[in-house]
Structure formats: C-alpha cells, structure tokens
N, C-alpha and C positions, 0 to 999 in steps of 0.2 A: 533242300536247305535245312531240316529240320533233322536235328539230333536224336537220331535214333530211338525209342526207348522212352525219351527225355517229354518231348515237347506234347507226342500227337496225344497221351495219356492226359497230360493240365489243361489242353485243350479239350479233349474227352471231359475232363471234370467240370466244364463250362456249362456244357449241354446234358450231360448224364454225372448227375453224384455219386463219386464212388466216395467212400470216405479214407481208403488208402490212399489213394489220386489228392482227395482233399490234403492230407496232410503232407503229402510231398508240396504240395503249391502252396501253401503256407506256408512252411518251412523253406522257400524259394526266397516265397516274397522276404517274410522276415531275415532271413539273409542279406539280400539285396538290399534293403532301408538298412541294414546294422552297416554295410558296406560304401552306402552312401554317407552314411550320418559321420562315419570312421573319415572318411576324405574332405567332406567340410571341414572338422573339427580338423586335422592336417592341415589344411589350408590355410584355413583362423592362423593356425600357428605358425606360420612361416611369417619368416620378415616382411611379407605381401601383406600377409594376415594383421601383422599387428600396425603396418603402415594405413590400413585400411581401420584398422581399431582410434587408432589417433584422429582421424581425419572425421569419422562419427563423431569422438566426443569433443574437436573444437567444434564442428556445425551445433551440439548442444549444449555449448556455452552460455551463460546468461548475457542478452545484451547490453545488460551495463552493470554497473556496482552502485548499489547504496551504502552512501557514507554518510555517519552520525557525528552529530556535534561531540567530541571528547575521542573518538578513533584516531588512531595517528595518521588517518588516509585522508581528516577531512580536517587537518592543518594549516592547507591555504583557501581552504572555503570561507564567501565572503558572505555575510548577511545581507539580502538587500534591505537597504535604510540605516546599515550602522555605520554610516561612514563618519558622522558624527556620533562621538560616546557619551559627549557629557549628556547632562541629565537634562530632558524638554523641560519648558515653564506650561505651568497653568493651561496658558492662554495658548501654546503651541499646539500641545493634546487635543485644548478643547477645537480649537483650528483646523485642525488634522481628522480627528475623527468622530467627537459630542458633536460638532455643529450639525453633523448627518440628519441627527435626528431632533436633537435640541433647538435646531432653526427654523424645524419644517412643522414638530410637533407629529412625528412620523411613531406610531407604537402606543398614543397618549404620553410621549416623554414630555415636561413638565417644557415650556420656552424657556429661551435664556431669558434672562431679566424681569421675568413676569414673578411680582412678587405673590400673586396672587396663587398662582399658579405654585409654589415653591414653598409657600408658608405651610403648609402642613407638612411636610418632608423637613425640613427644616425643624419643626418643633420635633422630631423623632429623634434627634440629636447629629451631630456631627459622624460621629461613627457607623450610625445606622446607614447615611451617604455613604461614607466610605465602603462599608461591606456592601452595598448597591454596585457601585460603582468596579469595587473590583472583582466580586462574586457572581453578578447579576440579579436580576429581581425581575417578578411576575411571570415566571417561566420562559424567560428567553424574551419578554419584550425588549426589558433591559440587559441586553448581550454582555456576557463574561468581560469585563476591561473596554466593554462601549466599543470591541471589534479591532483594540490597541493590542497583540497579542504578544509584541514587543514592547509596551510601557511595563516599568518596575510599578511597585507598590506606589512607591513617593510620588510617581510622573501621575496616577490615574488621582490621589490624594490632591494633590495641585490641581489635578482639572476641574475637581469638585469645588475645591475652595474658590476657584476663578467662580465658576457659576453659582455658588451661596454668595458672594460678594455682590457679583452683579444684580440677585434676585433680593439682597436686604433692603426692609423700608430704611428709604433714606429722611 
C-alpha cells in the first residue's frame, strides 16, 4: 500500500533523523496545510460559503437597539409619567416625591410644617432652598431634584415654596 520511495523514508525519519528525510516531510506537511487552507478558503467563497457568512453575522446581531430621546427611531417613544405636560403644582411634587422623606424625617430632611425645624434654612434665603432642592445638598442626603428626575426647574421651585409656606410662623 505504501508508495514506493515516498512513505517508508518519512516514516524512517520518525524513528531515525535523517535530515534529507526531515526535509521532504516538512515539505509534505507544509504542502498539505497550504492545500487544506486553499479549499477552506474555496469554500468560504462559494455561494455556500457566503450563505454560511450571512447566517454567522445575523446569529451576531445585537439583541435589540437603543433609541435616544432626539433620534428619528425614538419618535413614538412614550415617557412614563408624561401623559400629562402641563406643569405639576407645589403640593403635587411635594405629594409625589418630598413627602418620601419630608414626612418621615428620613436623611435629617427638615418635617413638613415644622417651623422649628425649617427656620434656619429659611433664614439662608430662598435661593439657597432652591439650589438645595434642585442641585442637592449634604452629599446626596438631599438627592438631585428630591428623586423628580422629571420635574423642570419651576415644578422643584413650587415644591419648595409649598414647604416654606407650610413651615412659616404663622
């Protein structure tokens, strides 16, 4: 079964190194991988090859798309909570998301209505509330916009004034 000449020598150089022998079976091998790698790459390229190329990169698809506010792809995207636009009151803000911590006294945030509580904040001026209120204060007790991350300026400004109203001596 064995070619002449051919085989019983690269077998030979298995068990005894000849370095002529060596270099014919190197020269084999390297042949053989240049003539395998030639018929993949054939292959690849046949209409098989590239039906098989397509079918790889839909499986590596991303499973879904992120769409940003202002994209033309996120046109019918809806906010949850703006199904109403006009502008919350005072008392809706503070309802919605101050009471959290303002009712519980959760962070040391000041009670609603406690004037006690409210009179030195209060004498820091109005503004200083506002920048509180929409900046936060004491490193994150009192949270960016009191956790409203949808209230405008005006909506967190009203919630403030609702709660220095409720905390002025009357």
């Amino acid at each position: 079964m064995f070619l002449p000449g051919v085989i019983p020598p690269i077998i030979r150089a298995v068990f005894d190194f000849n370095p002529e022998v060596f270099a014919v079976s190197v020269t084999l091998k390297s042949l053989l991988a240049l003539s395998l790698s030639a018929l993949c790459v054939a292959l690849i390229a046949t209409p098989a090859g590239a039906a098989v190329k397509d079918e790889i990169a839909a499986r590596l698809q991303p499973a879904g798309v992120s769409c940003v506010f202002g994209e033309p792809c996120a046109a019918g995207l809806k906010v949850p909570g703006a199904e109403n636009l006009a502008p919350r009151s005072g008392e809706e803000v503070y309802g919605t998301f101050c009471q959290a911590c303002h009712a519980s006294g959760a962070n040391n945030a000041p009670l609603f209505a406690n004037v006690d509580a409210w009179a030195p904040r209060i004498a820091k001026g109005i503004d200083a509330l506002y920048d509180s209120g929409i900046n936060g204060f004491n490193n994150g007790a009192m949270p960016v916009r009191g956790t409203c991350v949808n209230c405008s300026d005006d909506e967190i400004k009203a919630a403030v004034d609702h709660m220095v109203a409720a905390a002025e001596p009357k």
